[in-house]
C-alpha positions, 0 to 999 in steps of 0.5 A: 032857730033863726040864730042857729041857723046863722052860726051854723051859715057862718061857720059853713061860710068858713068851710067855702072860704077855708084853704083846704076844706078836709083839714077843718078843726072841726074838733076847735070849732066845737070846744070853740062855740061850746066855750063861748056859749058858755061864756055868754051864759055866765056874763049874761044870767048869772048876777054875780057875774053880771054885778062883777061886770057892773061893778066895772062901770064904777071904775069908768067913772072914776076914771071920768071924774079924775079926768075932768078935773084935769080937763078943766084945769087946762079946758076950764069950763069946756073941760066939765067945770061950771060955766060962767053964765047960765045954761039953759041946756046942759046937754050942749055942755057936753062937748065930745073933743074937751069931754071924751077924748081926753079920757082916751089919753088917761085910760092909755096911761093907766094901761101902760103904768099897770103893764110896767107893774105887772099886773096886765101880764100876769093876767095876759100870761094866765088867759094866754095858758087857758087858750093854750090848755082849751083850744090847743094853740102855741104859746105865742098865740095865747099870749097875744090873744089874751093881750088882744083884750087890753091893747090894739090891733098894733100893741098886740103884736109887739107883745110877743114881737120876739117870736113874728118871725117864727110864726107859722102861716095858720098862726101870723093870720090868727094874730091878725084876726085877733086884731080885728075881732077885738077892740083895744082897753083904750077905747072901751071908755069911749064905747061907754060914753057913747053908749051911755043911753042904750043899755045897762052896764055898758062897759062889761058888754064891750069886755065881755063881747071882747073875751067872746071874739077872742074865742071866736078869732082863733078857731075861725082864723084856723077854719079859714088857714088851717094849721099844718106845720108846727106851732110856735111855742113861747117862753118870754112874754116880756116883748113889751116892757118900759124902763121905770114908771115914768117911763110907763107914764110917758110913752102911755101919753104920748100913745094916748095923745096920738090915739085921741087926735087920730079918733078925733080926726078920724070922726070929723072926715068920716062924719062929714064924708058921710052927710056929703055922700047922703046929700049927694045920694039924696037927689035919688028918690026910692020908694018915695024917700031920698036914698042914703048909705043908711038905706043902702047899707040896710038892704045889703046887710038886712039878711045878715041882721037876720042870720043873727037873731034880729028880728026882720021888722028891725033887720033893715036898720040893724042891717045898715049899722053892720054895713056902716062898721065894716065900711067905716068903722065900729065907732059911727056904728055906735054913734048912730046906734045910740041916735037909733036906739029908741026905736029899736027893742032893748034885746036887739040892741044888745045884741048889736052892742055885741056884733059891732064890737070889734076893729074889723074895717077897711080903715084898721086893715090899713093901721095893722099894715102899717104897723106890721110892716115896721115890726116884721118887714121880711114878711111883707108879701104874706101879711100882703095877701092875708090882710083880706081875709082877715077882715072877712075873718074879723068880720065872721067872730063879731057876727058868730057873737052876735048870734050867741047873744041872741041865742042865750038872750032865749035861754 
């Protein structure tokens, strides 16, 4: 009962923020949730969808191994080749900017290279005709919910770049909720790494926790904005293109490059920021311990841990990981999920892995306006007023996610 009272609270959540209350797609919410229950059965009790999944993280590592040959030809034994004296600890070996964000860049490459081949947009251009079957949305929407899983929060809408302009209000914030409900192809090997440790078969939780969010993304979004005009049909999804293979590999590096360095940059202030901002809360003492972002963050969102299926002993820590990705971003969260996870059960873990997943923070709230306000400038004040809400949005479908998994993991 303790997770379904959560969703229920979160979709009720929905209807006090909604713009007009009388006009909720009650029918969408329901084919919605009913769709990702399923979707979160199949993933999680099947075998045969579960080994599929697992499979995936065979792919991972090839991707590691061909990336630490090229690592350590230009890193040398910082990259992962052997190292010239004897290691008495092969973990301090393990260097995350020479190990990990490298691999960032190879997984963009591949991306784009399999997206000028056509192989991502005909997957794209099937999921996209699901949505539109399933939930009722335009094709433009469906094109880019389904692109949402492969690309970020700024590639996504070029996808369908053509038809921005045209984009009705309950559909421009559907697109950006999609950016911050999901997490892009890119960084899904760096969630694996991270998480290495703390469950089994990292990589098909983050997709399947990405196909679940955008189910969520575009009936929440509708809550909240619900449609009244008429929605934008698509008939070229080709928005997003590249001239020639080489062309694929070029831009897909220089995109990767930027990508690691902007991760790699971002990782160093906000992990500093925070130890400087816990040295300074740690002249305060409450309840006989130093005060924290940690503790403060738990308290704040303790009840939301709650709502979501966690138990209440853990809710506390579980609490302050929800607060760290919101204020921060999902990757601390997974950092420190990963340095918390022993004393944390195996089913709240998952059930973390899955709520944290996203982009919904105040730091990619300011990438996805930067990059809309290059793509469609004449919109600028609408996409102005909507960037809130569609943090708030992001904010409800990984939670209504979290719930879901805690559900079926009772079933």
């Amino acid at each position: 009962m303790q997770s379904g009272i959560g969703i229920l609270v979160l979709i009720g959540f929905c209807w006090l923020l909604s713009e007009r209350r009388s006009e909720m797609p009650w029918r969408m919410i329901a084919i919605g949730l009913s769709v990702q229950i399923v979707m979160a059965l199949a993933m999680l009790k099947l075998s045969w969808i579960a080994q599929l999944l697992s499979g995936l993280n065979e792919i991972v590592y090839a991707i590691e191994a061909a990336t630490r040959a090229g690592g350590t030809f230009i890193f040398g034994f910082l990259g992962g080749g052997e190292p010239p004296f004897d290691v008495t600890d092969g973990s301090a070996m393990f260097l995350f900017a020479f190990r990990v964000l490298p691999q960032i860049v190879v997984f963009t490459v591949l991306v784009a290279i399999f997206w000028h081949w056509r192989i991502l947009p005909v997957i794209v251009k099937s999921i996209g005709w699901l949505l539109q079957k399933s939930l009722g949305v335009g094709g433009a929407i469906g094109t880019a919910g389904a692109a949402s899983l492969f690309l970020g929060a700024i590639e996504t809408p070029t996808v369908i770049r053509a038809y921005l302009a045209k984009l009705t209000r309950s559909e421009f914030y559907t697109l950006m909720t999609l950016g911050m409900s999901t997490v892009a192809g890119s960084v899904m090997v760096l969630y694996t790494q991270v998480l290495s440790g703390v469950a089994d078969d990292i990589i098909g939780h983050i997709i399947s926790a990405s196909l679940i969010n955008m189910i969520g993304a575009i009936y929440v979004a509708r809550a909240l904005i619900p449609e009244t005009e008429t929605i934008t049909q698509a008939s070229d999804h080709s928005s997003l293109s590249f001239a020639s293979t080489i062309d694929a590999l070029l831009q897909g590096t220089q995109t990767g490059v930027t990508l690691a360095l902007n991760v790699g940059a971002m990782l160093l202030v906000l992990i500093s920021l925070t130890a400087l901002a816990n040295q300074l809360l740690g002249w305060v003492d409450f309840a006989d311990m130093p005060l924290s972002i940690e503790r403060i963050f738990g308290w704040i969102f303790a009840p939301v841990a709650w709502l979501i299926g966690i138990p209440w002993a853990e809710a506390q820590t579980a609490g302050s990981l929800l607060g760290i990705k919101l204020v921060l971003n999902e990757l601390i969260a997974y950092i420190q999920l990963a340095e918390l996870a022993d004393g944390l059960s195996s089913d709240t873990r998952l059930v973390l892995i899955f709520a944290l997943c996203g982009f919904a923070n105040f730091g990619s709230v300011g990438i996805l306006l930067g990059g809309l306000s290059v793509l469609i400038p004449e919109r600028r004040a609408e996409f102005l007023r909507l960037a809130p809400r569609s943090l708030i949005s992001g904010t409800i479908v990984t939670l209504i996610t979290g719930a879901i998994v805690s559900l079926v993991l009772l079933i």
